[in-house]
C-alpha positions in Angstrom: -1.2 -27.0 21.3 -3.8 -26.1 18.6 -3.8 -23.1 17.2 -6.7 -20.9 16.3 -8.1 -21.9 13.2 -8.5 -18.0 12.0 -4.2 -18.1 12.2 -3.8 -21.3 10.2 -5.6 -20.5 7.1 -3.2 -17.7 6.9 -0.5 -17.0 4.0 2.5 -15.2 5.3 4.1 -12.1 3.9 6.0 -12.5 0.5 7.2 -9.1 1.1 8.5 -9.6 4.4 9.5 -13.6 3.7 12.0 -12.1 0.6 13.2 -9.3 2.8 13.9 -12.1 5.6 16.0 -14.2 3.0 17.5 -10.8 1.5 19.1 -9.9 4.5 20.3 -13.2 6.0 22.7 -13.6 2.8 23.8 -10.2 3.5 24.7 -11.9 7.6 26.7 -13.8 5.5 28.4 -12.1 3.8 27.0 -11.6 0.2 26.6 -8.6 -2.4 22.6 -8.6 -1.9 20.7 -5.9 -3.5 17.0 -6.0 -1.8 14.0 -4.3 -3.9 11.4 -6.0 -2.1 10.8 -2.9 0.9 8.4 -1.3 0.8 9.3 1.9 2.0 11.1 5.1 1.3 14.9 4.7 2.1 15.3 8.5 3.1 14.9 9.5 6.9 11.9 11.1 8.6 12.8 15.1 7.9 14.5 16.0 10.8 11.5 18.7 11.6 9.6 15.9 12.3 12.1 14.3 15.0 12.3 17.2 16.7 8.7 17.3 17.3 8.8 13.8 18.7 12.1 15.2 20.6 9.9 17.8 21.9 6.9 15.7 22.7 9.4 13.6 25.0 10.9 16.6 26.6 7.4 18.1 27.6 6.1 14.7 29.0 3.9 13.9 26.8 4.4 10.5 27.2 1.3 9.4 28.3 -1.9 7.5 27.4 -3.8 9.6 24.6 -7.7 8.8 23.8 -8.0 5.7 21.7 -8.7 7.3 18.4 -6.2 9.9 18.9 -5.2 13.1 20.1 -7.6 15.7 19.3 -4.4 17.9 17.7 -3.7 15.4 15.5 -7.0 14.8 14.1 -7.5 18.4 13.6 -4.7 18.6 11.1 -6.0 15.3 9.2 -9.0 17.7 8.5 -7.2 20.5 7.3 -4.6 18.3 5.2 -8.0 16.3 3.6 -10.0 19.4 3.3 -6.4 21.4 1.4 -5.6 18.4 -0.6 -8.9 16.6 -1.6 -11.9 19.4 -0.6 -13.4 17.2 1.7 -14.7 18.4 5.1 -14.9 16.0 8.1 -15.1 16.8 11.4 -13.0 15.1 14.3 -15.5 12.4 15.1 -15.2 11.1 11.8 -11.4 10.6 12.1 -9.3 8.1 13.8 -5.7 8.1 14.0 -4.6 4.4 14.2 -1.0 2.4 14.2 -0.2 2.7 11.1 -2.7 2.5 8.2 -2.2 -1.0 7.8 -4.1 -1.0 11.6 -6.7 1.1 10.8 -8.0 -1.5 7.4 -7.6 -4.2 10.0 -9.6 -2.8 12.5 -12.4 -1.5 9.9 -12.7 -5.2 8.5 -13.4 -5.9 12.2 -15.8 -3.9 12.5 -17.3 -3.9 9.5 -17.7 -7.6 8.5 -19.8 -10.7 10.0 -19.3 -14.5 9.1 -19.6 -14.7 5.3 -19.1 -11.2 4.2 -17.8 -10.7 0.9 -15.1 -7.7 0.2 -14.1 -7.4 -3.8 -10.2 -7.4 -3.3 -8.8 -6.4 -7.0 -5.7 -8.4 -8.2 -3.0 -7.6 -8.0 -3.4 -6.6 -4.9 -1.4 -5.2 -1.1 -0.8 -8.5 0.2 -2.5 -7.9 3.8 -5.9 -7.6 2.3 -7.4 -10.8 1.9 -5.5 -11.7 5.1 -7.2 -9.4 6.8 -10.9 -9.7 5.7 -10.4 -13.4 6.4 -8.8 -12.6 9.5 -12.4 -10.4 10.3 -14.9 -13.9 9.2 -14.9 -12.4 6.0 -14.5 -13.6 2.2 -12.3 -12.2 0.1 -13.5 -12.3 -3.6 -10.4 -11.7 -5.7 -11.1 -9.6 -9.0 -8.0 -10.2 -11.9 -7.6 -6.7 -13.6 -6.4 -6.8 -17.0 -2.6 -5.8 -17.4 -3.4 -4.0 -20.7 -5.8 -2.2 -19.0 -3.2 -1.0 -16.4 -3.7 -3.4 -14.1 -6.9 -1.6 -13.4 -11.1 -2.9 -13.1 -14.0 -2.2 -14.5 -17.2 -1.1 -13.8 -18.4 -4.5 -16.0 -15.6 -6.9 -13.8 -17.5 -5.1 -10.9 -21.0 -5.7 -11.5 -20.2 -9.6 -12.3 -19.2 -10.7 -9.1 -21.2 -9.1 -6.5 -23.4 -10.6 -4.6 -26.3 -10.2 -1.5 -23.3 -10.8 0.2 -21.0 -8.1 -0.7 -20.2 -5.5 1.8 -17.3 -3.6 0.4 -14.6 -3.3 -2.1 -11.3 -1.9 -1.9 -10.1 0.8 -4.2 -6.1 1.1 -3.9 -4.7 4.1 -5.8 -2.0 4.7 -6.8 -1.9 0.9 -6.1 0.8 -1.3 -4.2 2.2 -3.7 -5.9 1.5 -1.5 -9.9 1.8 2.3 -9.0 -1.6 2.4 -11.2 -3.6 4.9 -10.7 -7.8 5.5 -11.2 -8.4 8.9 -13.3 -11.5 10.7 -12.1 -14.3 9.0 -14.5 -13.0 5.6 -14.1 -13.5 6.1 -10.6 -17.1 8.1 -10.6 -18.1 5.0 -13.1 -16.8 2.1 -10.4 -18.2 4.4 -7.8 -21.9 4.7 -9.3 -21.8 0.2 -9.4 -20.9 0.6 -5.8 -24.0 3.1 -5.1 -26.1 1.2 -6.7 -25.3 -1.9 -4.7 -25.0 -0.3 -1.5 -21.4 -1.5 -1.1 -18.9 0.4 0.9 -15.9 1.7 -1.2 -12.5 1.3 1.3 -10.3 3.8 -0.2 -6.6 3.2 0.3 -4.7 6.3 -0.4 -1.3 5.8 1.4 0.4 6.4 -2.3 -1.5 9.6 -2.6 1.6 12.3 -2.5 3.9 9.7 -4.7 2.7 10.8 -8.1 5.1 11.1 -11.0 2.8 12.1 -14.1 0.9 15.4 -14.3 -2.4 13.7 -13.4 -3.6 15.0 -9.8 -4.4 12.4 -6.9 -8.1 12.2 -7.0 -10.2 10.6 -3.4 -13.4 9.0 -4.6 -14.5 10.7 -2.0 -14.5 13.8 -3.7 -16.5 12.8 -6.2 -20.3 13.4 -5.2 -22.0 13.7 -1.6 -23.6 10.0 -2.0 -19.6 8.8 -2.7 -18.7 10.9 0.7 -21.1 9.3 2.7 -20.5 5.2 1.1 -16.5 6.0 1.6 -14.0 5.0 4.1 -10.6 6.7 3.4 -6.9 4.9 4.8 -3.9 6.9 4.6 -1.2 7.7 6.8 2.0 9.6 7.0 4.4 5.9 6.8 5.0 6.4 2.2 4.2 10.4 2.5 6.5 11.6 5.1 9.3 8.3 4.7 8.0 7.2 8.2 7.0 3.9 8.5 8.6 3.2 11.9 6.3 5.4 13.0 3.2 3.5 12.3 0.5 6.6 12.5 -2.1 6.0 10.4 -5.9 7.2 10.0 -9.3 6.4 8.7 -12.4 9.2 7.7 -15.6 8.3 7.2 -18.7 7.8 8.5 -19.2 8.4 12.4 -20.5 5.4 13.2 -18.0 3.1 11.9 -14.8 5.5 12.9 -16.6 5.3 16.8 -17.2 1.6 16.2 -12.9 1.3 15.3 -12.3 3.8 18.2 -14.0 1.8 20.6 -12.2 -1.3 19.3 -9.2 0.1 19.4 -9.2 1.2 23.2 -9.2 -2.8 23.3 -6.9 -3.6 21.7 -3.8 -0.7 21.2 -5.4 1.6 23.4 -3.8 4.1 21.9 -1.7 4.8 19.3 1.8 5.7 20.4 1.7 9.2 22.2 5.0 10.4 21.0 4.8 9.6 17.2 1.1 10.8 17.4 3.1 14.5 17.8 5.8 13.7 15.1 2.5 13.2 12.6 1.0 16.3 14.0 4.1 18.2 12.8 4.4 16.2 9.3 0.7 17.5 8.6 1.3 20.9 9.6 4.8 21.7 8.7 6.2 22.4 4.7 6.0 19.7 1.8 9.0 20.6 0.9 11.1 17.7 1.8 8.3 15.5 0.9 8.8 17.0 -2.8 12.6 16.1 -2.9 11.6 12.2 -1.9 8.4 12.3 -4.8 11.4 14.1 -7.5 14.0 10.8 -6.5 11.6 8.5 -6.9 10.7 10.1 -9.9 13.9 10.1 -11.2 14.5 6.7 -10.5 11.7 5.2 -12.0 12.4 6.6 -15.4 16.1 5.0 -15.3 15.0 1.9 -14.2 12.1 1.2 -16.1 14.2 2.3 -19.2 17.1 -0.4 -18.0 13.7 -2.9 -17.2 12.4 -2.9 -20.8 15.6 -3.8 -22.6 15.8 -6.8 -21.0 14.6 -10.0 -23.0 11.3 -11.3 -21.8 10.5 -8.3 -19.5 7.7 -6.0 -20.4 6.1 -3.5 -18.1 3.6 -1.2 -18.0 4.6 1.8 -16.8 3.1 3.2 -13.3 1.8 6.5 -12.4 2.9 6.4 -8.7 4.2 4.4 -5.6 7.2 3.4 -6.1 7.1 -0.2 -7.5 7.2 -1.2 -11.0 5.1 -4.5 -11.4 7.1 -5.9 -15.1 5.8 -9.4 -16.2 8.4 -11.5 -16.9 6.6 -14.9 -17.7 8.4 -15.2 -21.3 11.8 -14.5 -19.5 10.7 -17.3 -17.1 9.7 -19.9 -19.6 12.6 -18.9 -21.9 15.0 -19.4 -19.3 13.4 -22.9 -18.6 11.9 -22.4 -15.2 9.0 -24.1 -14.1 7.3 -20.5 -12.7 8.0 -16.9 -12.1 7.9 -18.1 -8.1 11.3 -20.2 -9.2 13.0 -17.4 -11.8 13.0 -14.9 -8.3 14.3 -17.3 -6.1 17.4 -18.5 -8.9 17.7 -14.7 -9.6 18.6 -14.4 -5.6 20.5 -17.3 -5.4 22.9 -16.8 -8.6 22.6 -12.6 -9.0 22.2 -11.9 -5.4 18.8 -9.8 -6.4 15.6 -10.1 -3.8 12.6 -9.4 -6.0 9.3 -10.0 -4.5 7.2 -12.8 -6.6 4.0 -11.6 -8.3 2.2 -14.8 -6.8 1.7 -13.4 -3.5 -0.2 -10.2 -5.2 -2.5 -12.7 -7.3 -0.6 -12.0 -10.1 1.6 -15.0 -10.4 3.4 -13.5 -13.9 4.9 -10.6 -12.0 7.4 -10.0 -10.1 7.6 -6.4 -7.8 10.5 -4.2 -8.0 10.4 -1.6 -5.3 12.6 1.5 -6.6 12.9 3.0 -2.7 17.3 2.9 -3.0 19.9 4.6 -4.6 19.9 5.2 -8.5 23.2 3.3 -8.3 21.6 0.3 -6.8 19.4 0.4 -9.1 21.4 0.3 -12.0 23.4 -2.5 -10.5 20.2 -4.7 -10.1 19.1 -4.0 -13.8 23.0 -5.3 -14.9 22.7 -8.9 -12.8 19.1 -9.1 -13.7 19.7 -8.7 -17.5 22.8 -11.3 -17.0 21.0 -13.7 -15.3 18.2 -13.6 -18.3 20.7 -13.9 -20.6 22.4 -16.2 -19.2 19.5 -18.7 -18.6 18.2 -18.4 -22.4 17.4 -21.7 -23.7 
């Protein structure tokens, strides 16, 4: 049988490929330490279970309006008004499955036959995916690595065209933990106004910050920024939930009723129960969300530490997530490999590491390291990875 043509031009998940590997040589038996999730290796706080226990015991089972419950999008507006100072109402929210639905559904929404969205590399691996998935073209952008992995207004201007409809602003960014300051975004935003181009801002990362810069929505930044702004977040990275998969998008009305009446095609709903386990995440105390932001924090300065005094490894350090994105092309070509695709897969076979290759972020020198397991893990993984250099040094 032949398959769609929209399925075949697409590259599967690197992420999800690695993990795949990482956990069939554990089947069998082997020492394997996986940094390729990407997610938080702590539980949903048990507050939040309960609420879904709750949910269950009352019944609430049952279909719930396409774009959400009307609870739930009522505390997305007091979380986004508390934390960024914006003020939407409910018709501009939908709750999706997962945030990863709600860019999915947007592109659909948003893109004909042709469109172009400016994707900056490196970039979340789903994105080009789903924008050609939509009829759309992604346009990849290379950000500079000495400018932390981050574009420029310039970079932007030079590859739009009558045929751009939207770029996508990740921050702090999946696979670099980079993270747009305030101007840097109020100069990429004032390009986009000028162009009439719809900024998707991806925020997932937002409350996985380790430096004392503050999250900042481009959003926030000026009325005309408000209104040319689609926000995606979701509770999967903030509240260690991504079973869950409760996502959202705010913006303009017309597009979040044009993704709510997609939706009720397609999910019909997100799930009813774990719609009430975000409510309570939203509405309940940060607390435990602090103690996961301080681990992470703490395991990002060991581990980069251990990362840089490895031959042929150099990293720029992130501000959030909770990857670190080191190039390791030197290491690579010291060690006689033909690419950095063929240094992961030796590191895996010989050290019993699973990194995820940079190639499948458009960033084929890199490799991504996610930091989401224990410090002793951690430590482990920097000992086999600095053998393995070492041991491959020509």
């Amino acid at each position: 049988m032949q398959l769609a043509d929209r399925v075949q031009s697409l590259t599967p998940s690197s992420t999800l490929a690695i993990t795949a590997k990482a956990k069939a040589l554990k089947a069998e038996g082997h020492d394997v330490i996986g940094l390729g999730a990407g997610e938080p290796d702590f539980n949903t706080p048990s507050y939040i279970i309960e609420a879904a226990k709750r949910a269950m015991d009352e019944g609430l089972t049952k279909y719930t309006p396409a774009g959400g419950i009307p609870e739930l999008k009522n505390s997305i507006t007091t979380k986004l008004k508390r934390d960024q100072s914006l003020t939407y109402t409910n018709e501009q929210i939908i709750v999706t499955t997962g945030a990863k639905h709600a860019l999915f559904t947007l592109f659909q929404v948003l893109l004909n036959e042709g469109d172009e969205v400016i994707v900056p590399a490196p970039y979340w691996v789903s994105y080009p995916e789903q924008i050609k998935l939509a009829g759309g073209k992604p346009v990849i952008l290379p950000a500079q690595e000495s400018n932390d992995f981050k574009i420029t207004p310039g970079q932007l201007k030079e590859v739009i065209t009558p045929k751009t409809k939207a770029v996508i602003i990740n921050s702090p960014s999946n696979p670099t933990g980079m993270m747009y300051s305030d101007d840097e975004l109020r100069a990429l935003g004032q390009v986009c106004l000028e162009n009439d181009i719809l900024v998707v801002s991806d925020e997932i990362y937002e409350k996985l910050i380790y430096t004392e810069e503050s999250h900042v929505s481009i959003a926030q930044l000026s009325e005309d920024l408000y209104n040319q702004t689609v926000i995606i977040n979701g509770v999967s990275k903030s509240h260690s939930m991504t079973g869950w998969r409760i996502g959202f998008a705010a913006g303009n009305k017309q597009i979040i009723k044009a993704m709510s009446n997609m939706a009720s095609h397609s999910t019909s709903n997100p799930t009813s129960i774990a719609q009430y386990a975000a409510l309570a995440a939203y509405m309940g105390s940060e607390e435990k969300v602090i103690e996961m932001r301080d681990a992470f924090k703490d395991r990002l300065e060991a581990l980069y530490q251990w990362l840089i005094e490895i031959p042929g490894v150099e990293c720029v350090k992130p501000s959030g997530a909770f990857y670190l994105f080191p190039n390791v092309k030197k290491a690579a070509e010291e060690g006689g490999f033909e690419d950095v695709d063929s240094w992961v897969k030796a590191l895996l076979d010989e050290e019993k590491v699973a990194l995820v290759p940079g190639s499948g972020f458009g960033s084929p020198e890199n490799v991504r390291l996610s930091y989401a397991t224990s410090l002793d893990q951690l430590e482990k993984a920097a000992e086999r990875i600095k053998r393995f250099v070492n041991n491959h040094q020509s």
